[in-house]
LODREN-327720 format. One record per atom (N, C-alpha, C): residue in three letters; x, y, z. Coordinates in steps of 0.2 Angstrom, whole numbers, plus 5000, padded with zeros to 4 digits. Example, Ala and Ser with C-alpha at 12.3 -4.5 7.8 and 13.67 -1.06 7.14 Angstrom:
ALA506649725039;ALA506249785039;ALA506649845039;SER506449895035;SER506849955036;SER506450005039;
This chain:
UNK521849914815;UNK521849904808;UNK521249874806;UNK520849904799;UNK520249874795;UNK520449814796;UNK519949774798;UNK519949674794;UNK519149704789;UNK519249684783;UNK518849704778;UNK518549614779;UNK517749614780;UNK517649574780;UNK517249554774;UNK516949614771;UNK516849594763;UNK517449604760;UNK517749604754;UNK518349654752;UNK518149684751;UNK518449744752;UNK518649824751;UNK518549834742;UNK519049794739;UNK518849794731;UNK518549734729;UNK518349764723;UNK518149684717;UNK517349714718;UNK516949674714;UNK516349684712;UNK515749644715;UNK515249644715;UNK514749624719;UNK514449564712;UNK514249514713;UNK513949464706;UNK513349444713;UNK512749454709;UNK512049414709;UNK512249354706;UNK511849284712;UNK512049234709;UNK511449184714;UNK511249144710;UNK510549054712;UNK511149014710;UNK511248984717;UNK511948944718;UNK511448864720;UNK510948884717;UNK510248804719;UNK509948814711;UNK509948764706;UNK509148794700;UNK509248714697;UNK508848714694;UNK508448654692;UNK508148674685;UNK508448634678;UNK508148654673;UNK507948564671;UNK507748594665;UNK507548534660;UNK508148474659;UNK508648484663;UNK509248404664;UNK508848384668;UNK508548394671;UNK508448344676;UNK507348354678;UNK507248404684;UNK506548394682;UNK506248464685;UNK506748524682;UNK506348574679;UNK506048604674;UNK505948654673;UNK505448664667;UNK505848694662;UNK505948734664;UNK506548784660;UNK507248744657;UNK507448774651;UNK507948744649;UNK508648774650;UNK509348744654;UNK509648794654;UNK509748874652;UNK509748864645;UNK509648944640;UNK509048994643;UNK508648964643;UNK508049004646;UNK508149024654;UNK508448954657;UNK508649004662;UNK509149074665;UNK509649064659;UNK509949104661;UNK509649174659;UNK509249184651;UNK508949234650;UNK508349254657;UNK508149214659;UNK507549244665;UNK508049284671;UNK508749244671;UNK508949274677;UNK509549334674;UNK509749344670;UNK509949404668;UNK509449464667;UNK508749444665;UNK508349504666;UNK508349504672;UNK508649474677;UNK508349504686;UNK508749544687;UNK509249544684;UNK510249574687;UNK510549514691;UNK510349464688;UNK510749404691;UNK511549404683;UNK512049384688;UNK512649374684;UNK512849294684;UNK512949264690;UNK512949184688;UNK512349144692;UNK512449074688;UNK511849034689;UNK512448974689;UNK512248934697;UNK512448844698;UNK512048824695;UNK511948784689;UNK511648724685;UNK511748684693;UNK511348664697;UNK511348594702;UNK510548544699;UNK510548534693;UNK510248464693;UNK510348404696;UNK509648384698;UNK509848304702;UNK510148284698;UNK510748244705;UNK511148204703;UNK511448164697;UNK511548254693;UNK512048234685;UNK512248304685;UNK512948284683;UNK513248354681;UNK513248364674;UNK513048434671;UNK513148414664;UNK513448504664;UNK513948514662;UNK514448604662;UNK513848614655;UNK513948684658;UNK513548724653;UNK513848804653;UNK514748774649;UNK514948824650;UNK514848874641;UNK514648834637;UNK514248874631;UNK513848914633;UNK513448934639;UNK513348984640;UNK513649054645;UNK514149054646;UNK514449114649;UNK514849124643;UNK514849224647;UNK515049264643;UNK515149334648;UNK515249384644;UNK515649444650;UNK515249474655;UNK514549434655;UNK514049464659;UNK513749394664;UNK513749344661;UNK513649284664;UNK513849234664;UNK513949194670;UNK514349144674;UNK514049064673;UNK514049014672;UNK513748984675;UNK514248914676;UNK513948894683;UNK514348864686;UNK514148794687;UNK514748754689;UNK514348694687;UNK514348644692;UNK513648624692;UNK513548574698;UNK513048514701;UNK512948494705;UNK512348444706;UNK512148434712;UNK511548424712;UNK511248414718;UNK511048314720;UNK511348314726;UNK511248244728;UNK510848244735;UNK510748184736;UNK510148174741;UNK510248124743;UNK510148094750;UNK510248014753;UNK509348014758;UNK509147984757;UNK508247984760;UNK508247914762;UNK507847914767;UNK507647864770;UNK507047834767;UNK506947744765;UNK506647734762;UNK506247684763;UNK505747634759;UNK505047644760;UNK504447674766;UNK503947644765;UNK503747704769;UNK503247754763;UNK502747784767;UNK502547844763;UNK503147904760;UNK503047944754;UNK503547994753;UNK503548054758;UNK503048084761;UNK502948144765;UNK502948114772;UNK503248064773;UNK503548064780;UNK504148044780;UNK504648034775;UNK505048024774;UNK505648064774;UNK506348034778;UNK506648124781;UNK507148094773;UNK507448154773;UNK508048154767;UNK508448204767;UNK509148214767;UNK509548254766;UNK509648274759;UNK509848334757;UNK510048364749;UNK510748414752;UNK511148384747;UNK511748444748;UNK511848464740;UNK512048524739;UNK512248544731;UNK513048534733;UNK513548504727;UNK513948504724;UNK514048544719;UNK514548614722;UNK514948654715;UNK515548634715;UNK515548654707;UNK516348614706;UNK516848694705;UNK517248694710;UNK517748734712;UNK518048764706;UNK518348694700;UNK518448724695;UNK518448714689;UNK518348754683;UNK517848754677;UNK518348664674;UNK518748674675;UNK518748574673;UNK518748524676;UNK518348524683;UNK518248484686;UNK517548454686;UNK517648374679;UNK516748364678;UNK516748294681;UNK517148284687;UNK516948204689;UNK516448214693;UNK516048174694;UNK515648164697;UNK515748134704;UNK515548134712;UNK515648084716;UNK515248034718;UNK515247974722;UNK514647954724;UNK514047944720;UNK514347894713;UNK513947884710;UNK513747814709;UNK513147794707;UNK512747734705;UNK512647754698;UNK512947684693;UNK512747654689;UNK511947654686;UNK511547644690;UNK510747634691;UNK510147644693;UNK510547714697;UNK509947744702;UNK510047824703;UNK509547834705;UNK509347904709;UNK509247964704;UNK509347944699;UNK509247984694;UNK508448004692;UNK508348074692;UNK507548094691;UNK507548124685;UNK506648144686;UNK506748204678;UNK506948174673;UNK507048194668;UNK507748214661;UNK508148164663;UNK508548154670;UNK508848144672;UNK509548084669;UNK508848014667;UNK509247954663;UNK509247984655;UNK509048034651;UNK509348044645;UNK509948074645;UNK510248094652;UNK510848104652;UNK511348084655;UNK511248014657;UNK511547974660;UNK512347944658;UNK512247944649;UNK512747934647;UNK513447994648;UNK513148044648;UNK513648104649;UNK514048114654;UNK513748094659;UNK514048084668;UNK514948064667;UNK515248094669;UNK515948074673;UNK515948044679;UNK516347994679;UNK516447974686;UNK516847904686;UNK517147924693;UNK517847844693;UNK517347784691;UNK517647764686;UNK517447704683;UNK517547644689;UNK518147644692;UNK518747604696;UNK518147594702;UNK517847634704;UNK517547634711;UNK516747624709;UNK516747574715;UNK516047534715;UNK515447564715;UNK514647564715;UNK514147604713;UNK514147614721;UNK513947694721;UNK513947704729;UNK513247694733;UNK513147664738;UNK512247664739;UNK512247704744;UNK511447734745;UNK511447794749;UNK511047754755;UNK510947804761;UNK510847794767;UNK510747854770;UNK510147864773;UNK509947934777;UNK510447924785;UNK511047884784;UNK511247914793;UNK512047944790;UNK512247964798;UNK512648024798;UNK513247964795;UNK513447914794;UNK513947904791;UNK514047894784;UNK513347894781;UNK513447904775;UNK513447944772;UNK512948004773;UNK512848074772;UNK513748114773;UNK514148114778;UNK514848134780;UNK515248114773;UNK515048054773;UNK515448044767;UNK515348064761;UNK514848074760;UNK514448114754;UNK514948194753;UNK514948224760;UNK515148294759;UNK515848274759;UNK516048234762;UNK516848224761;UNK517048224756;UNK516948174751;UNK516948164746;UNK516648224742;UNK516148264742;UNK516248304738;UNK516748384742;UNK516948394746;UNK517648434749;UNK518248424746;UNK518348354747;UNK519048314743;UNK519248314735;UNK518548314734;UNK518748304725;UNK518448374723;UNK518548434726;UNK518448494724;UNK517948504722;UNK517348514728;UNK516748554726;UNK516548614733;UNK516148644733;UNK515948684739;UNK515148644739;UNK515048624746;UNK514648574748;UNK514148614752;UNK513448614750;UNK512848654753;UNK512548614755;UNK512248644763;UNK511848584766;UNK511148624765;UNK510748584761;UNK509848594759;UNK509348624760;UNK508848654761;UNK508248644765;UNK507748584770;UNK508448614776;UNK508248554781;UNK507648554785;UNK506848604785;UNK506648604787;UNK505848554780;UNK506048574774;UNK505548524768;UNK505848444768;UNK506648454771;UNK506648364772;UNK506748344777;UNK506248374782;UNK505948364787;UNK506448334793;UNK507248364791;UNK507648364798;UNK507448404803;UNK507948394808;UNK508148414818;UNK508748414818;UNK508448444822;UNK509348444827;UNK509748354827;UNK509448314829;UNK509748244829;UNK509848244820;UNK509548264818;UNK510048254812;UNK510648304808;UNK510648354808;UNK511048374806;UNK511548404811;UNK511548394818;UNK511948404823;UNK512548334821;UNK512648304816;UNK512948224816;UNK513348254810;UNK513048304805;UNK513448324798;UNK514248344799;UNK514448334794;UNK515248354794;UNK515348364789;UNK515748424784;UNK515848424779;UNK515548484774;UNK515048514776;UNK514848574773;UNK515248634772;UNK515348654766;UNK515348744767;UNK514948774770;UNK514348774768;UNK513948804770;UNK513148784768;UNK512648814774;UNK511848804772;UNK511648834770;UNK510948834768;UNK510648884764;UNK510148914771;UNK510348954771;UNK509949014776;UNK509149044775;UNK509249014766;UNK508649054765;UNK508448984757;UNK508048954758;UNK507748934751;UNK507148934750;UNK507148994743;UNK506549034743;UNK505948964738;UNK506148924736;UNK505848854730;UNK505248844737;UNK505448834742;UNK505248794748;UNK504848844751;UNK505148904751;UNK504848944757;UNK504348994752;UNK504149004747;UNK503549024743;UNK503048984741;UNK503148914744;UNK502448864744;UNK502248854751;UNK502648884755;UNK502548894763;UNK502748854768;UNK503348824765;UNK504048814771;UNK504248844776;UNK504348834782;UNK504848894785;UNK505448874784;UNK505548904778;UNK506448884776;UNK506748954774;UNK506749014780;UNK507149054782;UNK507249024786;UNK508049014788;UNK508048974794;UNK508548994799;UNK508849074800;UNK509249104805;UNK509349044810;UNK508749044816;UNK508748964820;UNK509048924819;UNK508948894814;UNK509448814813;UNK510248834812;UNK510448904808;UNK511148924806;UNK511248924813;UNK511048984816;UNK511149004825;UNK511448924830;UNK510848874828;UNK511048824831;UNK511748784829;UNK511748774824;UNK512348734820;UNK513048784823;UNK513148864822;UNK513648884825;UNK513648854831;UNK513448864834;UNK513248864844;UNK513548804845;UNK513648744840;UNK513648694840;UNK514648674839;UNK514648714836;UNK515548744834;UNK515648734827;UNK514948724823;UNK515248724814;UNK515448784814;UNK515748784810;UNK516048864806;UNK516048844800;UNK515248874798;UNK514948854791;UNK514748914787;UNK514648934782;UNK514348984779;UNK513748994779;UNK513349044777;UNK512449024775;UNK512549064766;UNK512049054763;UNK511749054758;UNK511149074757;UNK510749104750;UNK510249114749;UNK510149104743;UNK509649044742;UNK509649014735;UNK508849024733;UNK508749004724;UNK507948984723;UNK507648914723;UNK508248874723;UNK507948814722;UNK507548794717;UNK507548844711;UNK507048834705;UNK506948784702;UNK506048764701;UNK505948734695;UNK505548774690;UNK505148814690;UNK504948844688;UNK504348814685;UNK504048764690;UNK503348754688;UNK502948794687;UNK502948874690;UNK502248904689;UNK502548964684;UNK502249004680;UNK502349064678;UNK502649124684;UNK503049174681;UNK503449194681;UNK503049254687;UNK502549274685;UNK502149324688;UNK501649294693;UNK501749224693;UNK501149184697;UNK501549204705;UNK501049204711;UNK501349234718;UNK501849194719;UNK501849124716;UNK502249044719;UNK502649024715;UNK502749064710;UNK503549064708;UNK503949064711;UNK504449024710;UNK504848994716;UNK505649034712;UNK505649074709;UNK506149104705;UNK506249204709;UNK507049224707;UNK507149274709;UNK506949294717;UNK507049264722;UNK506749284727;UNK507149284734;UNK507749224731;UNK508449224738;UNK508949214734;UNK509449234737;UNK510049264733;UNK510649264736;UNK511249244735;UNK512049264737;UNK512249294733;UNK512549354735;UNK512949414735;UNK513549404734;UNK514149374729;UNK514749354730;UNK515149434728;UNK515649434731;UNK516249504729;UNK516749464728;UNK516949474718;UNK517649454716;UNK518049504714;UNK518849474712;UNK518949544709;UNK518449564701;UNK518349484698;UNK518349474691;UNK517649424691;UNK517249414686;UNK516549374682;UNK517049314680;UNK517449294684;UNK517849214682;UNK517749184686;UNK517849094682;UNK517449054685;UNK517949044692;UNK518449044693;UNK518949024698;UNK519149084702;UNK519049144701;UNK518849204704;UNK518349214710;UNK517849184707;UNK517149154710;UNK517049104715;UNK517249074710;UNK517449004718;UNK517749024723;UNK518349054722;UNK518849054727;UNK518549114732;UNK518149164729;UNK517649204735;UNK516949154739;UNK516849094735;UNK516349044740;UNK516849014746;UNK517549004742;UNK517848964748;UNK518149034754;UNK518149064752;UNK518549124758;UNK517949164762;UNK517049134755;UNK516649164764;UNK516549244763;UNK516749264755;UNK516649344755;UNK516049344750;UNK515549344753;UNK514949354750;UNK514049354758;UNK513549374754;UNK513049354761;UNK512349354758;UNK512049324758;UNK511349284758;UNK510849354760;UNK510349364754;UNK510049414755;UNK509249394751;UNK508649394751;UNK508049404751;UNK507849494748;UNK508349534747;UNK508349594744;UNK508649644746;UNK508849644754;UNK509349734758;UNK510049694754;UNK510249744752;UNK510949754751;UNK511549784757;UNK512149744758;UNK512749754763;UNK513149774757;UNK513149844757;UNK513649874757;UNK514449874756;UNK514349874764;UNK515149874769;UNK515249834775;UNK515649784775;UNK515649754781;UNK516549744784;UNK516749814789;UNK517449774791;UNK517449774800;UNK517849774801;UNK518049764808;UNK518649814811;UNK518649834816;UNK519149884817;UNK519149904825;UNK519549914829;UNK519749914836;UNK519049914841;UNK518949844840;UNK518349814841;UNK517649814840;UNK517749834834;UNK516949874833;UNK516949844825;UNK516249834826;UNK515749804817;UNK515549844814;UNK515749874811;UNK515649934805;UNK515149884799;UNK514449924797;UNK514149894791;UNK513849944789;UNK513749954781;UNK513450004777;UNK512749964773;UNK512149984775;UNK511649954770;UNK511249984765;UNK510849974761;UNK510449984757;UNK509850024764;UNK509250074761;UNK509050094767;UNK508450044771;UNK508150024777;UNK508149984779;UNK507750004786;UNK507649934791;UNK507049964795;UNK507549944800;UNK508049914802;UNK508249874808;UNK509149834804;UNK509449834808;UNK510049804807;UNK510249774814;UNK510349714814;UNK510549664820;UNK511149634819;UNK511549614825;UNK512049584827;UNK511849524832;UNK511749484830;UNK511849414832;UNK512449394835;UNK512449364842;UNK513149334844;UNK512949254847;UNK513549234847;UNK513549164851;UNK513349144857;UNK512949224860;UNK512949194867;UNK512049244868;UNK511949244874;UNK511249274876;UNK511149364872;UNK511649394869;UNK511849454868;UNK511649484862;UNK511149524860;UNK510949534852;UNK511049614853;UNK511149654847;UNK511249714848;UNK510849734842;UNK510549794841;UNK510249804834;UNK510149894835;UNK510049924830;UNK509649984827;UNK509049974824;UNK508750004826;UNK507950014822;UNK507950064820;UNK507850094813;UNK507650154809;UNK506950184815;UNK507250264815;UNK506850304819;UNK506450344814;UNK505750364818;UNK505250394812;UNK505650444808;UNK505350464803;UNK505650514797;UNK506450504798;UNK506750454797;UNK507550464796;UNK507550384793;UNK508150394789;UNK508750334788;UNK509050304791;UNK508950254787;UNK509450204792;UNK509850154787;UNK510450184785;UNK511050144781;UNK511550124786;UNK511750134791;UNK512350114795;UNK512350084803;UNK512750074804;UNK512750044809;UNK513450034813;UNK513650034819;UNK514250024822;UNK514049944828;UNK514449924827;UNK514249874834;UNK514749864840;UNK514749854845;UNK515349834850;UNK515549744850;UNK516049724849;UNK516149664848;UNK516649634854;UNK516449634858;UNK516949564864;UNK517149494861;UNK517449484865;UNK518049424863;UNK517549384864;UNK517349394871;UNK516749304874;UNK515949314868;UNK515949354864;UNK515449354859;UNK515349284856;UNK516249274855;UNK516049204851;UNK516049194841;UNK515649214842;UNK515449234834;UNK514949304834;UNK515149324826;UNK514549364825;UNK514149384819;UNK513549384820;UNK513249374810;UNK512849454811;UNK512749484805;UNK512249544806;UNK511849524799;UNK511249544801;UNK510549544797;UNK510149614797;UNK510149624792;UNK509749674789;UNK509149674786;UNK508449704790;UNK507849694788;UNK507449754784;UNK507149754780;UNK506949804777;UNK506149814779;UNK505849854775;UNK505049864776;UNK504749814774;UNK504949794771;UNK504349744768;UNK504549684772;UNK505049654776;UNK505149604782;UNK505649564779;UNK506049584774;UNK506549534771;UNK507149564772;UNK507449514773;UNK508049494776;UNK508949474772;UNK509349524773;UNK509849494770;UNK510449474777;UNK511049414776;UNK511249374781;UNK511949394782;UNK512549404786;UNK513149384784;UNK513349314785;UNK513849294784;UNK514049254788;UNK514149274795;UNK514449214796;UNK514749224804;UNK515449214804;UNK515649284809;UNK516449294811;UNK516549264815;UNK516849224818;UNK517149204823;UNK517549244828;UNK517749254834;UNK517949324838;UNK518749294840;UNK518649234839;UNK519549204841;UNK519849214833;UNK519649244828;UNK520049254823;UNK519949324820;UNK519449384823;UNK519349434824;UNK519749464827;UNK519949454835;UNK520449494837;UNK521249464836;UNK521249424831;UNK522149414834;UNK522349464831;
């Protein structure tokens, strides 16, 4: 029997699940952001301004989404700033009425724009100002706390906040990383990060990846370092709704892409079925020493691919690389919930 690991039905939505406007200390104003990202063929945009939510549901309509969220940070402190490590997770809010805030302080950590809209912020009144901490017990509760009161919890570009393995090997609570944050990786990051995803599975998360912009839009649009349209998640819903959407983040039916397109992805008497956009290479990632791939041979195409899948695999992710070296991601399947 197909396990359809994309769905079989529903629709494909381009969506910057990371962006930064003038709430806080981007340049662009919501409005203008969304006009920039509907000319790309993007259909929803996360609002993740630092630490304030503010809904910006006046701007969807039957072509654009916008979802509502924020981004938080706990950073290790004094000291110089660029040697300073700090964790960032985005907080989406699972569903369009959900505008409390977690993990809040009365008088801190707000950037940017950020205190002009201070008064706007939801948040338990009842619970004390929370203080942050760069170790793993506060960070945990960070994601907990955003898990618990309904959000989808993305862990940041770990290689610009200059984590390792000792630190985010201690995380608990993410849906998912970002696989790819192009804000960071067009000013020359290595923040495509297969490696770190790879390590964190191997590790036993069973997390998602993502492919965000991280936008601020400091430079022009045409400038090489525009940090805008460059990494992306691919969600499949049946419908452009905001709880339609969420519920494809939480199910994991979507995949992190830099430009190839996935098609088709199901599973079926032991074998990985994938349909791509045309392509130079398609790989299969597994949990152990064992990588399997096609390479487009001269003068032919290369849209598909079959893979063999064993139980001791463990997991499995497939990436698809194009001619110009960009990359789109799946998640990762698990083989103990593959074959039952």
């Amino acid at each position: 029997m197909k396990k359809y690991l994309l769905p079989k039905e529903g629709n494909f939505y381009k969506a910057n699940l990371h962006c930064h406007s003038t709430v806080s200390d981007g340049k662009l104003t919501p409005a203008e952001i969304k006009d920039a990202y509907k000319a790309h063929g993007y259909a929803i945009v996360a609002y993740t301004d630092h630490d304030i939510m503010i809904p910006h549901d006046e701007l969807s309509d039957d072509g654009f989404l916008a979802l509502h969220g924020y981004e938080m940070e706990a950073g290790e402190v004094g000291g110089i700033f660029k040697f300073r490590k700090t964790c960032h997770m985005c907080l989406i809010a699972l569903k369009p009425d959900n505008l409390q805030q977690v993990c809040w302080h009365r008088s801190k950590y707000l950037i940017g724009h950020g205190e002009e809209y201070r008064h706007l912020a939801h948040y338990d009144e009842s619970q004390p100002d929370f203080e942050r901490e760069h170790t793993h017990e506060c960070i945990n509760a960070m994601m907990r706390a955003g898990r618990e009161n309904g959000f989808f919890v993305t862990y940041n570009h770990p290689v610009w906040s200059l984590e390792n393995r000792s630190d985010y090997a201690g995380y608990e609570g993410m849906h998912a990383m970002e696989i790819c944050n192009y804000g960071c990786f067009v000013t020359g990051f290595a923040e495509y990060n297969p490696i770190i995803y790879d390590d964190m599975l191997r590790m036993g998360k069973r997390i998602f990846c993502i492919g965000t912009d991280d936008n601020h839009n400091g430079k022009p649009f045409d400038s090489p370092r525009c940090d805008s349209f460059g990494a992306f998640t691919m969600i499949k819903a049946p419908r452009l709704s905001y709880t339609d959407v969420t519920d494809a983040l939480l199910a994991g039916n979507f995949y992190a892409s830099q430009a190839p397109q996935i098609k088709e992805l199901y599973f079926e008497d032991g074998k990985l079925y994938v349909e791509t956009s045309p392509c130079e290479k398609i790989v299969m990632t597994t949990g152990t020493r064992k990588v399997r791939n096609f390479t487009r041979e001269r003068g032919k195409r290369l849209t598909k691919a079959v893979f063999e899948v064993l139980e001791e695999d463990i997991y499995v992710r497939v990436t698809v690389k194009d001619k110009y070296g960009k990359c789109a991601d799946t998640n990762a399947y698990f083989t103990d919930e593959l074959f039952k």
